[in-house]
Structures are given as C-alpha cells and as structure tokens.
N, C-alpha and C positions, 0 to 999 in steps of 0.2 A: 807640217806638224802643228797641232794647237797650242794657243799662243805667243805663233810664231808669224810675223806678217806674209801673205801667199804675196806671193809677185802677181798671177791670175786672177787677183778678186777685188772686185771692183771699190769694196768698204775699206778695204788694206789700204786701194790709193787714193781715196778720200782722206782717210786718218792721213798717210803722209804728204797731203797735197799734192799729189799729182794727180788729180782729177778734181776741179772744181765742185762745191755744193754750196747751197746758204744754208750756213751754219746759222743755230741759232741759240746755242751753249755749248760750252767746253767744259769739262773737267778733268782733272789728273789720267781718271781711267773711260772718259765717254767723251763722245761728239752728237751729238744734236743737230738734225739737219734737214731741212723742207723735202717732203717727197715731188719727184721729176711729177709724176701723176696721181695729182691727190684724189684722192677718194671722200674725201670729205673739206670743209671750207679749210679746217684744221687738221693736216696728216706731217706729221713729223716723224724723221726716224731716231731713234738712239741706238748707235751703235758702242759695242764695248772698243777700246783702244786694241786688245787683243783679238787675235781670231781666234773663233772657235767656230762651228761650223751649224751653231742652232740654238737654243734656248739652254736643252735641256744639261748638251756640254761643255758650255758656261757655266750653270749650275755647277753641276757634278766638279769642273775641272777649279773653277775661281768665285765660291759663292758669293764671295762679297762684292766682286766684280759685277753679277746678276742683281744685288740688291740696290746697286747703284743705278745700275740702267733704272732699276724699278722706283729711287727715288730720283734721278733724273726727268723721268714721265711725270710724277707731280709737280715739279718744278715749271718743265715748257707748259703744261696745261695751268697751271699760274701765271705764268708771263704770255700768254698765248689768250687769256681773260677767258676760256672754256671751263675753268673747275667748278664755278659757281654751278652752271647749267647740267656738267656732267658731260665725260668725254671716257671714251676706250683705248685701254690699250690689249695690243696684241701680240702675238709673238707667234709666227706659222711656221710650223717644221715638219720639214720635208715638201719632196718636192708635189705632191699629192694634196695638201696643207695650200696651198699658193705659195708658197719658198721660191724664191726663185733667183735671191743669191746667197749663197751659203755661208757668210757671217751672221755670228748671233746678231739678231735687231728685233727691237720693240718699236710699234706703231702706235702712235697718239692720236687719235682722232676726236672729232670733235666739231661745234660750232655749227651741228644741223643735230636734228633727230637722229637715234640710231637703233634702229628696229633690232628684234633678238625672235626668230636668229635671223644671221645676216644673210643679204640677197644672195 
C-alpha cells in the first residue's frame, strides 16, 4: 500500500537501515544518499521516508512530502558545492523512463557539464 514501508523494495530498507547507503542528509520526511553508480561526479538520491511508487504519486498522495524532496535537492546541491555551477534534478517514472526501483526518488546531479538532452 502507499505510504506504507514494502518489505521488497530496496529505498524501504535503506530508510530502515537494513541495507546500508552513505547518507548524506536526513530529514523528518527524506534521506539523502550517494548513488551505487553515479552518473555524474555528483549524483545523489533523495528519497521520500514513505513509499510511494513514483514521482507523480507522491505528488498526488503527500504534496508536501514531494516539496520536500524538491527542497532537499537544493540543499545537497549546496552542501555538495554544485549550485553555484548548476546541477539537475530528476525524477524517472516508469519503467520505460529508466525507473528501475519503484520508490519515489529524485536525482541530483551535478559537478560536470550536463548536455540537454541527455545521452
């Protein structure tokens, strides 16, 4: 159910520590945390504390929840020294998208050039 932590999904056992990540901010309702394979020098993900299964139903189900991811993304690109230069975030849904685990999450990237549109 959304909102609800899946025992199956890999962000649920991040948020409850049972799967290691480097974290690199916490809040009430986000985690912050280095992608395994980054894409850029700077790729971060922020995930919501809750599951929801994409961008759009986070929106819809928790908007504030969604605005937090989105002011958590300016924060690590402040602490991460990228804002100055300019960095992107993203958010891919579905599995056609590059999705490829089904908790809502935003990607920060950053600390190279980043061509539009992307490779």
């Amino acid at each position: 159910m959304a909102g609800e932590p899946q025992t199956d999904c890999l962000f649920c056992k991040i948020v409850s520590g049972d799967i290691p990540a480097t974290i690199v901010r916490e809040s009430a309702t986000t985690v912050a945390f280095r992608d395994i394979n980054p894409q850029a020098p700077t790729h971060v993900l922020i995930i919501p504390r809750l599951h929801h299964p994409d961008a759009a139903s986070l929106a819809a189900a928790a908007p504030e929840v969604a605005a937090d991811v989105l002011r958590e993304a300016g924060e690590v690109a402040a602490a991460e020294g990228i804002e100055a230069g300019g960095y992107r975030v993203v958010f891919n849904t579905g599995s056609g998208a590059g999705q490829t685990v089904f908790h809502a999450h935003a990607h920060v990237l950053g600390g190279r050039g980043l061509q539009w549109p992307p490779g």
